[in-house]
C-alpha positions in Angstrom: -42.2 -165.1 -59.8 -40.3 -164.9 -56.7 -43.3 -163.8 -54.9 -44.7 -167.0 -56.4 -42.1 -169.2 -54.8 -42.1 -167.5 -51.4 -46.0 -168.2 -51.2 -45.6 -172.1 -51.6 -43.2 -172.3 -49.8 -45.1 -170.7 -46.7 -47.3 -174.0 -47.6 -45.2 -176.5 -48.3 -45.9 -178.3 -45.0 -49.5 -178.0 -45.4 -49.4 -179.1 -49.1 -47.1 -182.5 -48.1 -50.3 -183.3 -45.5 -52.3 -182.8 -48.0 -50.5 -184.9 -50.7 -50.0 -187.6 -48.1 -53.9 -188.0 -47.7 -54.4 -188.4 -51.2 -51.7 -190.4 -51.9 -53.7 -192.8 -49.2 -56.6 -193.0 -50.6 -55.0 -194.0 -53.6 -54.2 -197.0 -51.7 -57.0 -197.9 -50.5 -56.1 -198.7 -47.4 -59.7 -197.4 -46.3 -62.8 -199.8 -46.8 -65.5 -197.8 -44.4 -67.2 -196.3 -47.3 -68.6 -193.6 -44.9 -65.6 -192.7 -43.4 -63.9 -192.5 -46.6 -66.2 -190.2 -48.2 -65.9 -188.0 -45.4 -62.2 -188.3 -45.1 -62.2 -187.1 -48.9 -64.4 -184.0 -47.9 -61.9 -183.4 -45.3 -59.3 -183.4 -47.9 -60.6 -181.2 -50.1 -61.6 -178.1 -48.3 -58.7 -178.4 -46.9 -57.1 -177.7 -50.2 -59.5 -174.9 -50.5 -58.4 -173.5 -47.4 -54.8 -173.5 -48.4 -55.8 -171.6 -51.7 -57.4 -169.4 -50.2 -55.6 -168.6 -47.8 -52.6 -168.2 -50.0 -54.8 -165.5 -52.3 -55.2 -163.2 -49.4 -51.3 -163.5 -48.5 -50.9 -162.5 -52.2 -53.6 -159.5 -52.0 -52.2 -158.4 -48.6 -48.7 -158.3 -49.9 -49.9 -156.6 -53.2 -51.5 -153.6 -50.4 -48.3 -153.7 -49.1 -46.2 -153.0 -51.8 -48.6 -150.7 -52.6 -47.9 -148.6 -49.3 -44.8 -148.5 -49.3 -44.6 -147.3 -52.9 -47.2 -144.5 -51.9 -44.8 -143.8 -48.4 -41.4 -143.5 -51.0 -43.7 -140.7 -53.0 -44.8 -138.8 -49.8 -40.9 -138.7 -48.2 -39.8 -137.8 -52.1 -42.4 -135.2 -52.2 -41.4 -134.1 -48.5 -37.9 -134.0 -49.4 -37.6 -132.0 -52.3 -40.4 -129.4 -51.1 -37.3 -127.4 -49.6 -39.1 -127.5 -46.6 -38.3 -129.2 -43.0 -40.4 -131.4 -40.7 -39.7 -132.3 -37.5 -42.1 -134.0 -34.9 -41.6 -134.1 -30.7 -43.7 -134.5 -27.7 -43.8 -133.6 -24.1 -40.6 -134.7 -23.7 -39.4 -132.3 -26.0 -37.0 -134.9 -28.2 -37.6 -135.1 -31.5 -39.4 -138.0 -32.6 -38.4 -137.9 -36.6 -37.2 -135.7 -39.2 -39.7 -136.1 -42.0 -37.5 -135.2 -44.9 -33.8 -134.4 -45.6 -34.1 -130.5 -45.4 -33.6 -130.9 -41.4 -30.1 -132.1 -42.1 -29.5 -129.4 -44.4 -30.9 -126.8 -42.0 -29.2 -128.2 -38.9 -25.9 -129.7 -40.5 -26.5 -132.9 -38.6 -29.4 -135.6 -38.2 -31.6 -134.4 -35.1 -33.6 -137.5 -33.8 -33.5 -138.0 -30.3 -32.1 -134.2 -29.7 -33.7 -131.5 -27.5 -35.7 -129.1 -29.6 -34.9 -126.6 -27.6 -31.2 -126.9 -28.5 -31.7 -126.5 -31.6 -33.9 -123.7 -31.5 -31.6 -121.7 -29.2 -30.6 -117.9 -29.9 -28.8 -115.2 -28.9 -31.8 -113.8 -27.4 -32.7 -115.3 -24.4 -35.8 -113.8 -23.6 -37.1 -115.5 -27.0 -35.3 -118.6 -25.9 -37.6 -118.3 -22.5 -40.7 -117.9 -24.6 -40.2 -120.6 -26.4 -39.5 -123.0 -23.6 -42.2 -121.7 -21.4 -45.0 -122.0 -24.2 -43.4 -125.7 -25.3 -44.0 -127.1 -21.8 -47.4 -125.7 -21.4 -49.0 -126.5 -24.7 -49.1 -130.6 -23.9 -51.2 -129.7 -21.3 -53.8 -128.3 -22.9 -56.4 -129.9 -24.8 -56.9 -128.7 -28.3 -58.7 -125.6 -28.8 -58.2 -121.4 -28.5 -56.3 -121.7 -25.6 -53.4 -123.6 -26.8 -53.5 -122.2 -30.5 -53.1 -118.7 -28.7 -50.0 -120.0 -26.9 -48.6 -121.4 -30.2 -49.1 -117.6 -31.9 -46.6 -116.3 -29.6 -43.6 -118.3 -30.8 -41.6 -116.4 -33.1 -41.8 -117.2 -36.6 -38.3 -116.0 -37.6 -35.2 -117.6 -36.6 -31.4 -117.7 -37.1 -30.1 -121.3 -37.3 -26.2 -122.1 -38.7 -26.1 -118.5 -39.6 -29.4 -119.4 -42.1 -32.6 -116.9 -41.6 -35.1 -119.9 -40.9 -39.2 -119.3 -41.1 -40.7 -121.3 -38.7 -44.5 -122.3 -38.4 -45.8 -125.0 -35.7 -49.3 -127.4 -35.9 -50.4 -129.6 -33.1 -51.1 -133.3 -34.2 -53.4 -135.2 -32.4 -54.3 -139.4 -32.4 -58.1 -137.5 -32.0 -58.6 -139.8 -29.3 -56.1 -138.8 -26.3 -54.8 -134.9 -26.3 -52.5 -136.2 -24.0 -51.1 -138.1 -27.0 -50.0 -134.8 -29.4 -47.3 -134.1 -30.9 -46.0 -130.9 -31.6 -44.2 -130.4 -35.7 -42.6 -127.7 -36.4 -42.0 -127.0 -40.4 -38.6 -125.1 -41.1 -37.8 -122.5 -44.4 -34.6 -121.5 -45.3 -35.6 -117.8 -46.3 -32.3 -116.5 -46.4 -31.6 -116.0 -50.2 -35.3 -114.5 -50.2 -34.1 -112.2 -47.2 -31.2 -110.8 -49.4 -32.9 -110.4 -52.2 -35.7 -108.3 -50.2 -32.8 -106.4 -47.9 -31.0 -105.7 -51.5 -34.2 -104.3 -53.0 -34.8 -102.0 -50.4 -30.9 -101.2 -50.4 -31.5 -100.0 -53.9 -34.5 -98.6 -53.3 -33.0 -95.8 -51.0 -29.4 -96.3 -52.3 -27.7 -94.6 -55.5 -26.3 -98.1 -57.7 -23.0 -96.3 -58.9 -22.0 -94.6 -56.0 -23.5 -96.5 -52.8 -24.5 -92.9 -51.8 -28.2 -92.6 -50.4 -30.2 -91.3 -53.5 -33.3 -88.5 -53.6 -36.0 -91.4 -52.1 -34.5 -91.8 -48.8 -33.7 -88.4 -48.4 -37.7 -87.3 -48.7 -38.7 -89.8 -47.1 -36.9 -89.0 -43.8 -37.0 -85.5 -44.1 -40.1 -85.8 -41.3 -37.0 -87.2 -38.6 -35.2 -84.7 -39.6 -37.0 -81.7 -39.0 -36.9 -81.9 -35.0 -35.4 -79.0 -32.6 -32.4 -81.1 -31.8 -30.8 -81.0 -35.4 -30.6 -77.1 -35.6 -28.6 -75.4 -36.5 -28.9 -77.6 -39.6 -26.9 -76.7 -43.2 -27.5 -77.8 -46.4 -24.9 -77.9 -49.5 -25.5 -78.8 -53.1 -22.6 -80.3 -55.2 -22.5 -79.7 -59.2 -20.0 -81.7 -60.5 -18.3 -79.1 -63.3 -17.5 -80.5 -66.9 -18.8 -84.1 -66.4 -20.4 -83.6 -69.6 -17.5 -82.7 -71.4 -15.5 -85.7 -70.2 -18.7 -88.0 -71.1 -18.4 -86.7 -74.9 -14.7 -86.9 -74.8 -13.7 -89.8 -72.9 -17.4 -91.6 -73.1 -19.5 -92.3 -69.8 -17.3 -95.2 -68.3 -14.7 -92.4 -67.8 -17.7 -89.9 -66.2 -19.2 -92.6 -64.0 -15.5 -92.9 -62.6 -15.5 -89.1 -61.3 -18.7 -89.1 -60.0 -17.5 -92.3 -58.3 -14.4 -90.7 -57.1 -16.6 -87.3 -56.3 -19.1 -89.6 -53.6 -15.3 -90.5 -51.8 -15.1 -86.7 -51.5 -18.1 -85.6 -50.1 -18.0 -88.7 -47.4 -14.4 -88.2 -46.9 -15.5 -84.5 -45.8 -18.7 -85.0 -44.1 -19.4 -86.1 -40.5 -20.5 -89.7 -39.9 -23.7 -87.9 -38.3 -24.0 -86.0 -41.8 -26.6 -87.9 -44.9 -24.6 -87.3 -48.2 -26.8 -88.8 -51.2 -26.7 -88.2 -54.8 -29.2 -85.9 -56.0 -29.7 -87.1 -59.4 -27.0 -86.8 -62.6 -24.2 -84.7 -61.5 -26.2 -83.2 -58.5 -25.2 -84.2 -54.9 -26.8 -82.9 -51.4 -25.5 -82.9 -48.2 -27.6 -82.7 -44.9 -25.5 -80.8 -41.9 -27.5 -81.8 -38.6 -26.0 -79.2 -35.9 -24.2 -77.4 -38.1 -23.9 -73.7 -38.0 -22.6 -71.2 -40.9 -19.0 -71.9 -39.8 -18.9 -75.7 -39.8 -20.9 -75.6 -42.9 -18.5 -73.6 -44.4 -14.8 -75.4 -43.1 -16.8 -78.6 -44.9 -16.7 -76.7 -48.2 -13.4 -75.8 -48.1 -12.3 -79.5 -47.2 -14.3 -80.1 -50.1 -12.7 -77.7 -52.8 -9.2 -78.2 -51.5 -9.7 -82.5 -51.9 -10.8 -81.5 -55.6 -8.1 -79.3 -56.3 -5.5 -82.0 -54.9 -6.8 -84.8 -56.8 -4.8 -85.8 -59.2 -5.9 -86.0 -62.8 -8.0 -88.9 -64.2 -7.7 -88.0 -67.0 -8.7 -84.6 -65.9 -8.7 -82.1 -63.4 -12.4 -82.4 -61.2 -14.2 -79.3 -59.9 -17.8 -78.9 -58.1 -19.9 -76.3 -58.2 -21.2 -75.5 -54.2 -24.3 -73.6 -52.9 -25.0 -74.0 -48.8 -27.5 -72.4 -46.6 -28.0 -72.8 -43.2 -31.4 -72.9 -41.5 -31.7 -71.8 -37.4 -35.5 -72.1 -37.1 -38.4 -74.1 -38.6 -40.1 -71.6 -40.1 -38.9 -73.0 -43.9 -39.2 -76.6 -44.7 -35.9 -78.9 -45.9 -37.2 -79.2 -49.3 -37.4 -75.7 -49.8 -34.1 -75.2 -48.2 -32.6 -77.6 -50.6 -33.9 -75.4 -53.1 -32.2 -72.7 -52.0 -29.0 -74.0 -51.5 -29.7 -75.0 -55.5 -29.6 -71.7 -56.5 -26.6 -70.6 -54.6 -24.8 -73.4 -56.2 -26.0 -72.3 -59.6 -25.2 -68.7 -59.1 -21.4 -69.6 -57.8 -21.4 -72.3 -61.0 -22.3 -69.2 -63.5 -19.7 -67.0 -61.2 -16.5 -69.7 -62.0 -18.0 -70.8 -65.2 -14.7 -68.9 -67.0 -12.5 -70.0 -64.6 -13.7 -73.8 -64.8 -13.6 -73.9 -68.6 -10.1 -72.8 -68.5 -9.0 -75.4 -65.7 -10.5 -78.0 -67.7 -9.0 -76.8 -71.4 -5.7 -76.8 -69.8 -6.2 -80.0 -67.8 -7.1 -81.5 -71.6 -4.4 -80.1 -73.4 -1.5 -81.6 -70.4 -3.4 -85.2 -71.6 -2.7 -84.3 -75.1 1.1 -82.9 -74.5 1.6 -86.1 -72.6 0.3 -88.2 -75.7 2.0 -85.9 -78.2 5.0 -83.8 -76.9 5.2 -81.4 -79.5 1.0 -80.3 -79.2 1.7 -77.1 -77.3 4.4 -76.0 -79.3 2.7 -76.8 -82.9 -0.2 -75.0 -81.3 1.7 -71.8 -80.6 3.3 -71.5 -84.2 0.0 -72.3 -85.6 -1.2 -69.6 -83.3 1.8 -67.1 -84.6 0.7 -67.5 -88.3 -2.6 -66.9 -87.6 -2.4 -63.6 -85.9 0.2 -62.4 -88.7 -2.2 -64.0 -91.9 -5.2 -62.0 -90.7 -3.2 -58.7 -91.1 -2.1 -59.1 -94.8 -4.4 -57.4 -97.6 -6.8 -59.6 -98.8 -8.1 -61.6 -95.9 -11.0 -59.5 -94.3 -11.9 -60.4 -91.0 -13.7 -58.5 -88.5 -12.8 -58.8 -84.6 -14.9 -61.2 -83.9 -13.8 -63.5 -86.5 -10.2 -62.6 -85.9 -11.1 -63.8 -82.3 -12.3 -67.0 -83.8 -9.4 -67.9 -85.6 -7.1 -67.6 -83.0 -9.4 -69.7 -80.5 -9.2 -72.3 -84.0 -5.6 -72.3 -84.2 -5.5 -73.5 -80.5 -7.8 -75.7 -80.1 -8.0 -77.0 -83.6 -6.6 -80.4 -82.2 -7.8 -80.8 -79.4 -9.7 -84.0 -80.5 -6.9 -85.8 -79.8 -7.1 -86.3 -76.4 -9.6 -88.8 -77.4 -6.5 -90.2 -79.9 -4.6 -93.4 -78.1 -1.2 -92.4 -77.5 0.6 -94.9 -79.3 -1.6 -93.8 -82.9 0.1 -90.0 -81.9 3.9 -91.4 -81.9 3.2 -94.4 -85.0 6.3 -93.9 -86.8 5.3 -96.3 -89.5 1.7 -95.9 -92.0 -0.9 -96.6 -90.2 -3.6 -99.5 -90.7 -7.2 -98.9 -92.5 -8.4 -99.6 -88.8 -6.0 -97.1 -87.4 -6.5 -94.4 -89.4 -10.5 -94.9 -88.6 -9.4 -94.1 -85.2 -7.4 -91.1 -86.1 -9.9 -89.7 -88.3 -12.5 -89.7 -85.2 -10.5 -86.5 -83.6 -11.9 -83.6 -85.3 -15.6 -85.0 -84.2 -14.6 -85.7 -80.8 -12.9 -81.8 -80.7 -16.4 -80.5 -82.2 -18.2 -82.1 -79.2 -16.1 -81.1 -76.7 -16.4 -77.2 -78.0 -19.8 -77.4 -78.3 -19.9 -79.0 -75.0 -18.0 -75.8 -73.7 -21.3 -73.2 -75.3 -18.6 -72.4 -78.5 -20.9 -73.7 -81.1 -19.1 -71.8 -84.2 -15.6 -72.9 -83.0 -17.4 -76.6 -83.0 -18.0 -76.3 -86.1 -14.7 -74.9 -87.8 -13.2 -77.5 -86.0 -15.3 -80.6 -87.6 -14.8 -78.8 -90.8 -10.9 -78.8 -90.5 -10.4 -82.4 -92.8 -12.5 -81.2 -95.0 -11.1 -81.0 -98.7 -11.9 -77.6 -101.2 -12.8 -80.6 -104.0 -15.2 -81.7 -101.6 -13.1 -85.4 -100.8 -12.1 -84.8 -97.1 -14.0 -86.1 -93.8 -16.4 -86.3 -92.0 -19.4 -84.3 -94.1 -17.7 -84.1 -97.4 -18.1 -80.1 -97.5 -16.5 -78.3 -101.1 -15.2 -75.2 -101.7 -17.2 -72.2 -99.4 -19.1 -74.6 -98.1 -15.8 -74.7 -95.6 -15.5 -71.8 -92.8 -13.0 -70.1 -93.8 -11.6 -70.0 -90.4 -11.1 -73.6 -91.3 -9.9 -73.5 -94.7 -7.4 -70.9 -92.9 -5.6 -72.7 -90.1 -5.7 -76.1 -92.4 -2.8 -74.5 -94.8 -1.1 -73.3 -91.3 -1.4 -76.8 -90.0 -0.4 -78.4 -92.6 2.8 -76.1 -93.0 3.9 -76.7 -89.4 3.7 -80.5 -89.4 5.8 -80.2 -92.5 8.8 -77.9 -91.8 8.8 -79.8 -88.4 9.7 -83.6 -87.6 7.2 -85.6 -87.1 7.0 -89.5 -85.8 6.8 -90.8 -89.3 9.2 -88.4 -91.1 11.4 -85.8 -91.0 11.2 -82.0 -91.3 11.3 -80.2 -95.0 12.5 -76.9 -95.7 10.2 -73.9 -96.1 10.5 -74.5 -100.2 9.5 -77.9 -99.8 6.6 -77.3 -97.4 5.3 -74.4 -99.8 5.9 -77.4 -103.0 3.6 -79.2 -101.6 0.8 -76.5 -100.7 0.7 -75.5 -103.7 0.0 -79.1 -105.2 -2.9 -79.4 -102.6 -3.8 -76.2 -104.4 -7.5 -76.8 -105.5 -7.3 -80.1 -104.2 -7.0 -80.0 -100.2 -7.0 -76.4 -99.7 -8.6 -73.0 -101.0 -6.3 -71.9 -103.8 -6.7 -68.0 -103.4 -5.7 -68.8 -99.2 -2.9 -71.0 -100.2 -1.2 -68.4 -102.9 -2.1 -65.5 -100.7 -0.5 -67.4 -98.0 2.5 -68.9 -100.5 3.5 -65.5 -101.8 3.6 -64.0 -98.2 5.9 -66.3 -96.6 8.9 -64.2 -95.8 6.7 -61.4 -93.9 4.6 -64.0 -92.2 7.6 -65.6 -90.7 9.3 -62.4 -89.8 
């Protein structure tokens, strides 16, 4: 409608001539019948003209519409194709930004500005490549000649601290060469660029620890094998017990020590040194130059930062092997092997002295929780060296061995126990004493863990009941070791004559009361009158 109104009025001049004419020979005024006639021709065609003249006006502005409709599409399509066009000529000013991306890219709007400027970098020999080939390229006609010049700008760019990809295309009228412009179409690859850097980070990097990881370590083990790095030492780190802790403290605890472990061995290594992880609890470190002696003072650093460390939860150790290699006459690879089985041997060698460190280390955590562990521990231990000598319990040495080993470490589950559960001085909740009840399982991992697969299972037997009602399996009667059915009736006795959290201690009459009603119930009868009757001379 309005473009309706626009048109007529274009015409309104033309229409009032026209209406005028008519409105004359209305009159009359003419008698010459010729003249008239032709007059009237006159008239009409130009009427015609008018009409048609206003239908192309319409059809030209319906074209135009039209356009510019298809132009919004084009710049909509241009600006949201994350890509930026800009456009100069010889003068090397840029002509237009074709869509909003430029802004982005160059934090500003860019018409009118040297494109030199904005391509400018640190480097100026690229910054002299790119000006000499600009300058020389609107010279040229189109052809081999300039598109060779054009391949030797660089396609990679820094711009606002952005990674920009850059390719370039000569536009030509067709008519003039001397007429081309130059575009040049921007990327922002820089979240591509990260993503491909932190692929190839973890590629040759160990996730948990940062550490280089067994990849990168073959694959530059060609650099490393020149004259200039030997001497050159090898030493491979087993960290000790980091199963245990993953079955008693779960894996978030373990992936914190071999955390803690990767500070170690960088905190002892020279920055010219390649420490990786090896894979699971297996680290290697590469000793460029280094001869038997600096290899060795590395160790040491390296044992004496374990030994200081201060427990979390536990005490750490690591297992070493090193060799050193003075010649080229053995590859890397096999000299990593090598320094394997040293580190094996010397692991086998401490094994003893490891397992205690780490028992102890466990039962501090446990004395900390509970303050009367130890103590409880040694009585339990006291009964059980004077029950195996009365008449009636038959045990060889070996299982006389075993029960003592029980009567130590029968709770040591509880280090898995939170502390505050330990110390309740009120019942505990259904959900609490779920958590309480998970100790002798977590003590039959942790024994198994340390190669003691019979004390594992006299410990998970220790809840058991003789009418077959205790936890976890539900064993009855024989189906109990007996080292277990043994130190439960000391246990129990201890806790009793002895305050606890929740209540306080009962005499000797009173703890044997109440054995002797768990009688058949919780424990073995014959054990518990054997033990019942025998009182005086056990405690003497």
């Amino acid at each position: 409608m309005k473009d309706h109104k626009m048109f007529n009025n274009i015409f309104e001049e033309e229409m009032a001539v026209y209406q005028e004419a008519r409105d004359f020979l209305k009159k009359g005024n003419l008698t010459y019948t010729g003249l008239l006639a032709k007059f009237d021709s006159l008239i009409n065609q130009y009427c015609r003209l008018i009409n048609i003249t206003r239908r192309l006006c319409s059809i030209s502005d319906v074209q135009s519409r039209d356009l510019k409709r298809k132009e919004r599409e084009i710049q909509n399509i241009l600006d949201h194709s994350d890509q930026g066009f800009l456009t100069f000529g010889k003068d090397l000013l840029i002509h237009k930004e074709h869509s909003s991306e430029c802004i982005r890219i160059f934090g500003r709007k860019v018409v009118h500005e040297n494109i030199l400027d904005l391509l400018r970098s640190e480097n100026e020999d690229q910054n002299r490549l790119i000006a000499d080939v600009f300058h020389k390229v609107f010279d040229l006609s189109p052809g081999e000649v300039q598109l060779s010049y054009i391949n030797e700008l660089p396609n990679l760019l820094k711009i606002q601290g952005n990674f920009i990809n850059i390719k370039y295309k000569m536009i030509s009228d067709g008519l003039d060469y001397r007429n081309q412009a130059l575009m040049v179409i921007l990327t922002d690859i820089t979240e591509k660029r990260k993503t491909a850097d932190q692929v190839l980070f973890l590629s040759y990097h160990d996730k948990q620890t940062s550490l280089y990881n067994r990849a990168y370590v073959e694959s530059i083990i060609p650099q490393l094998q020149i004259e200039s790095n030997l001497p050159l030492s090898i030493v491979m780190a087993d960290l000790n017990t980091l199963k245990l802790v993953n079955d008693v403290f779960g894996h978030e605890t373990g992936d914190k020590l071999i955390v803690n472990a990767a500070k170690i061995f960088l905190s002892c290594c020279r920055k010219s040194d390649i420490v990786a992880r090896w894979g699971g609890d297996e680290f290697v470190m590469i000793l460029p130059g280094a001869n038997q002696e600096v290899c060795a003072r590395i160790c040491n650093n390296i044992k004496s930062m374990f030994m200081t460390q201060s427990a979390d939860p536990v005490d750490q150790s690591t297992s070493l092997g090193s060799v050193t290699l003075d010649n080229w006459k053995t590859d890397i690879i096999s000299l990593i092997g090598a320094a394997d089985r040293v580190m094996y041997k010397n692991k086998l060698t401490e094994r003893k002295k490891t397992r205690e460190m780490f028992v102890s280390s466990v039962e501090k955590v446990i004395e900390i929780k509970c303050p009367s562990y130890l103590e409880h521990n040694a009585r339990v231990e006291a009964l059980a060296r004077s029950f195996v000598k009365l008449q009636g319990v038959e045990l060889n040495s070996q299982e006389m061995d075993h029960l003592i080993s029980l009567a130590r470490f029968h709770d040591i589950g509880k280090v898995a126990i939170p502390g505050e559960l330990l110390k309740k001085n009120t019942s505990l909740t259904e959900d609490e004493f779920k958590i309480i009840r998970q100790y002798p399982e977590v003590g039959y991992r942790l024994a198994h863990s340390m190669g003691e697969p019979l004390l594992a299972q006299s410990i998970l037997a220790l809840r058991e009941f003789w009418n077959g009602k205790g936890y976890p399996r539900g064993l009855k009667g024989e189906q109990i070791p007996q080292s277990s059915r043994i130190i439960s009736i000391l246990d129990v006795y201890d806790i009793i004559t002895h305050d606890q959290p929740y209540r306080n201690k009962k005499t000797k009459e009173e703890a044997c009361q109440e054995l002797q009603r768990g009688s058949g119930v919780q424990f073995d009868p014959q054990l518990t009158n054997l033990f019942v009757n025998n009182l005086q001379s056990l405690l003497s």
